[in-house]
TIKOLLO-99151 format. One record per residue (C-alpha): residue number from 0; residue in one letter; x, y, z. Coordinates in nm, 4 decimals. Example, Ala and Ser with C-alpha at 12.3 -4.5 7.8 and 13.67 -1.06 7.14 Angstrom:
REM residues 2
pos_code_u_v_w
0_A_1.2300_-0.4500_0.7800
1_S_1.3670_-0.1060_0.7140
END
This chain:
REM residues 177
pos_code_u_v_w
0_X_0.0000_0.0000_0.0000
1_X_0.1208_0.3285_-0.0915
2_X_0.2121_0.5680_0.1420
3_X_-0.1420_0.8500_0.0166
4_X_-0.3292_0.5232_0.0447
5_X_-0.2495_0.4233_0.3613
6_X_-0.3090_0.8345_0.4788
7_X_-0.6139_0.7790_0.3752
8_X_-0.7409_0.4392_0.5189
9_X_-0.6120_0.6176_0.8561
10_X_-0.8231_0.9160_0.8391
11_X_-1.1642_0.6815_0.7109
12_X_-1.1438_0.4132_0.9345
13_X_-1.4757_0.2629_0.7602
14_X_-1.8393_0.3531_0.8969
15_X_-1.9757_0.5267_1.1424
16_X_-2.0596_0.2914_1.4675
17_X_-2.4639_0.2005_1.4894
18_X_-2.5501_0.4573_1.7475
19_X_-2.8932_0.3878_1.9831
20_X_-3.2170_0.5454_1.8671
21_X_-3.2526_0.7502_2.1491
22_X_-2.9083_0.9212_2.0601
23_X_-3.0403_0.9112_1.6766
24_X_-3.3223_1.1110_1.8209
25_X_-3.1323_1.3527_1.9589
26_X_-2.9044_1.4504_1.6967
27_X_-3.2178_1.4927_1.4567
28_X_-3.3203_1.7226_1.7693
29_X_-2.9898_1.8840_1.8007
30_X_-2.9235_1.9042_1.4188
31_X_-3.2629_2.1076_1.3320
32_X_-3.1874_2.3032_1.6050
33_X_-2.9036_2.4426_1.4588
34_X_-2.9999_2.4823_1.1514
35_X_-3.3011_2.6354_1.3146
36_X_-3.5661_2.4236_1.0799
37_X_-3.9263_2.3602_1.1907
38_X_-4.0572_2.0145_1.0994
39_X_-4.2732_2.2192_0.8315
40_X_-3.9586_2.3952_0.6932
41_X_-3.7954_2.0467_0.7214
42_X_-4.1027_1.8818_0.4865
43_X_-4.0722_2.1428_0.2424
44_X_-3.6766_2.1423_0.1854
45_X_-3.7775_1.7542_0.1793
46_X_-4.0202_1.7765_-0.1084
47_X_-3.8453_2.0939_-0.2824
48_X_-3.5346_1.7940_-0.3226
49_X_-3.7889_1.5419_-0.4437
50_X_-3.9394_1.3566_-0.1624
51_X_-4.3059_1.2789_-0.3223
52_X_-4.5226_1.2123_-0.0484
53_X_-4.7139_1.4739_0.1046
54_X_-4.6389_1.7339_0.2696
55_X_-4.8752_1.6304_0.5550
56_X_-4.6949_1.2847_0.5488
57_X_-4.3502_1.4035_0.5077
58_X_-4.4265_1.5811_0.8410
59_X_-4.6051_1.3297_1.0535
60_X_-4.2738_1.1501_0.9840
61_X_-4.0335_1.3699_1.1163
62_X_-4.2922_1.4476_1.4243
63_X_-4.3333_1.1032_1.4909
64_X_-3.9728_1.1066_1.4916
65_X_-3.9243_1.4151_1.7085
66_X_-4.1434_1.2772_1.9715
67_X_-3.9616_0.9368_2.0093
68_X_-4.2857_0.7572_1.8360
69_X_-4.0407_0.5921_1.5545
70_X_-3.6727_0.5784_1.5235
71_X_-3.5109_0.8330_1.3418
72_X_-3.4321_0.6324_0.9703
73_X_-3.0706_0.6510_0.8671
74_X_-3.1483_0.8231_0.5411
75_X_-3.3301_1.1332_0.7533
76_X_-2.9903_1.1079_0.9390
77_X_-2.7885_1.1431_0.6134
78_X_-3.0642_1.3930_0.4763
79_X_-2.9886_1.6069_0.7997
80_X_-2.5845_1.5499_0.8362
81_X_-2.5583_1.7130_0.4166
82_X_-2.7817_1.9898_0.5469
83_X_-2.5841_2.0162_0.8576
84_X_-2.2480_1.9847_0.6746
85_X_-2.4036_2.2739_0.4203
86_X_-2.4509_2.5186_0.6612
87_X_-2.1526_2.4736_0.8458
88_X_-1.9345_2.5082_0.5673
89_X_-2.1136_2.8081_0.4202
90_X_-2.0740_2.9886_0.7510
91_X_-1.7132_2.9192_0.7626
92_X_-1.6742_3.0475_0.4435
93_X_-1.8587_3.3695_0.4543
94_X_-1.9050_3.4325_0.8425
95_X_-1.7473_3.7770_0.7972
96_X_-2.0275_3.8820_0.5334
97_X_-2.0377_4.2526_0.5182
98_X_-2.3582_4.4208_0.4913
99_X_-2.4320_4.7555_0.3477
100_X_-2.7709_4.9195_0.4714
101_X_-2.9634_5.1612_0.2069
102_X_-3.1430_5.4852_0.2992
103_X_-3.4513_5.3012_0.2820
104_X_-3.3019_5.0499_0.5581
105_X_-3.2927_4.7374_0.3004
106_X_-2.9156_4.5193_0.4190
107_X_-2.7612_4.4101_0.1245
108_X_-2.4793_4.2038_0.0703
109_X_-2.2443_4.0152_-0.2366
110_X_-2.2106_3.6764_-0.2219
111_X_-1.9748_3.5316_-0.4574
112_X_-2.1600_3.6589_-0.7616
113_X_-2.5581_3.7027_-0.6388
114_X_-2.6701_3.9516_-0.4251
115_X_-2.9109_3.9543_-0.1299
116_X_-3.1212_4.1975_0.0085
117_X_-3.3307_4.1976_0.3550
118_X_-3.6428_4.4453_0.3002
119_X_-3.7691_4.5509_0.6400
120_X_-4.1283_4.4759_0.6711
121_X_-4.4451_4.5480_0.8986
122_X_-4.3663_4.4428_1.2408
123_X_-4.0289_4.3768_1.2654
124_X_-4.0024_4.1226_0.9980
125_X_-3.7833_4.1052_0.7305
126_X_-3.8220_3.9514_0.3451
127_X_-3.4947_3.7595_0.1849
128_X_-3.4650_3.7804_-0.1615
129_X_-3.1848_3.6758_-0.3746
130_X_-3.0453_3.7274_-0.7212
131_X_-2.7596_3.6172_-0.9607
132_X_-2.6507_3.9749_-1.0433
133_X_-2.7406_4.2993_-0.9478
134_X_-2.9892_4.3608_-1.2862
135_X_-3.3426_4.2837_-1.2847
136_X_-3.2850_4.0239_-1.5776
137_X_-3.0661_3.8161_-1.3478
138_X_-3.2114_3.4898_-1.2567
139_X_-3.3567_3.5327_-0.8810
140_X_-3.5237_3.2658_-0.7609
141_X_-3.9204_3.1709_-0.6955
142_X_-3.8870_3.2738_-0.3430
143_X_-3.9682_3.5592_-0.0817
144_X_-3.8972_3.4566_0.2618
145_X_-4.0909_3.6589_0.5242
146_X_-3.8638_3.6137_0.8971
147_X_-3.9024_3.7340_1.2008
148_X_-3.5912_3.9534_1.2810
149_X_-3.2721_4.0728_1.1066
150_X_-3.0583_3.8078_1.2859
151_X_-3.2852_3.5548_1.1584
152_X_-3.2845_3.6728_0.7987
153_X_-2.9242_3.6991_0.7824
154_X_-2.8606_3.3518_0.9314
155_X_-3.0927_3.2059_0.6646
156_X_-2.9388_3.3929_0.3797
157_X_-2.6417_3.1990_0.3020
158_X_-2.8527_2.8992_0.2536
159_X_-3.0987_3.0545_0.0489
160_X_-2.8536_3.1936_-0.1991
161_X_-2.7086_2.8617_-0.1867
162_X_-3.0237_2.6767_-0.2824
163_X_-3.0853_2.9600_-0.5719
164_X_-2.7403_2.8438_-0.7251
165_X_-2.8753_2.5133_-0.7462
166_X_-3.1657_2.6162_-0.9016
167_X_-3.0055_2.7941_-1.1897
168_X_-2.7530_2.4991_-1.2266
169_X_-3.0499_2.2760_-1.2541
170_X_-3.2180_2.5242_-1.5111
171_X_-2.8847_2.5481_-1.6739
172_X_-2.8572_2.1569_-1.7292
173_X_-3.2146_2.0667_-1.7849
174_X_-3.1899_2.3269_-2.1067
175_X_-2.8047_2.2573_-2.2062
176_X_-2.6908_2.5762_-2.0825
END
């Protein structure tokens, strides 16, 4: 065995150990917590990325799973470690994100090569929008998020600009772009 090979059979020592559904449960627990998902937000990323049940049985799921009713399957564990992984890496890559505020008290910010605005609303909310350049041709995505406070907005823009630059990759493909 070469000497990269045997690097690399050090670092991935093989799969990870069968852990007990109670701890199962509470990294689904932990996980959505960070990532600060509902179980409705959860069911909707889950159909948006093809799940075809229902969204009323796409959430009984992850309730049932919440609540300890069934185990927590190892593909919602895998479905929840990418997301985790996701986030984590797009806040170490852009957790010093400068933000601009206009006179009309919209935060705005350049990401890679989209831009994203917060638009404060009635009531303290805020609406996320995205787009992949700063004219109004530029592909933005079929989205307006309302959220409940700046902090909020800003935590979930990162993964909102990062779902629009799947979109338009998927656009790109499906017409041979």
């Amino acid at each position: 065995m070469d000497a990269d090979m045997e690097e690399q059979s050090d670092i991935f020592e093989g799969p990870l150990q069968p852990r007990s559904p109670e701890i199962r449960r509470q990294e689904f627990i932990d996980g959505l917590a960070e990532l600060r998902l509902t179980p409705a937000a959860l069911a909707f990323k889950m159909e948006k990325l093809g799940d075809d049940r229902s969204i009323k049985a796409i959430m009984r799921s992850i309730e049932r799973m919440i609540s300890g009713e069934t185990k927590v399957s190892a593909e919602m564990s895998v479905i929840l470690s990418m997301l985790l992984r996701q986030h984590r890496r797009l806040k170490d890559r852009y957790g010093e994100l400068q933000w601009q505020v206009t006179e009309h008290g919209t935060h705005q910010a350049k990401v890679d090569d989209w831009y994203v605005y917060l638009s404060p609303q009635t009531r303290g909310r805020w609406i996320l929008s995205c787009a992949a350049g700063p004219s109004r041709q530029d592909y933005s995505p079929p989205f307006g998020h309302w959220l409940d406070s700046l902090e909020e907005a800003k935590f979930k823009a990162l993964v909102e600009v990062e779902e629009g630059m799947n979109q338009l990759a998927e656009i790109k493909h499906e017409n041979g772009l």
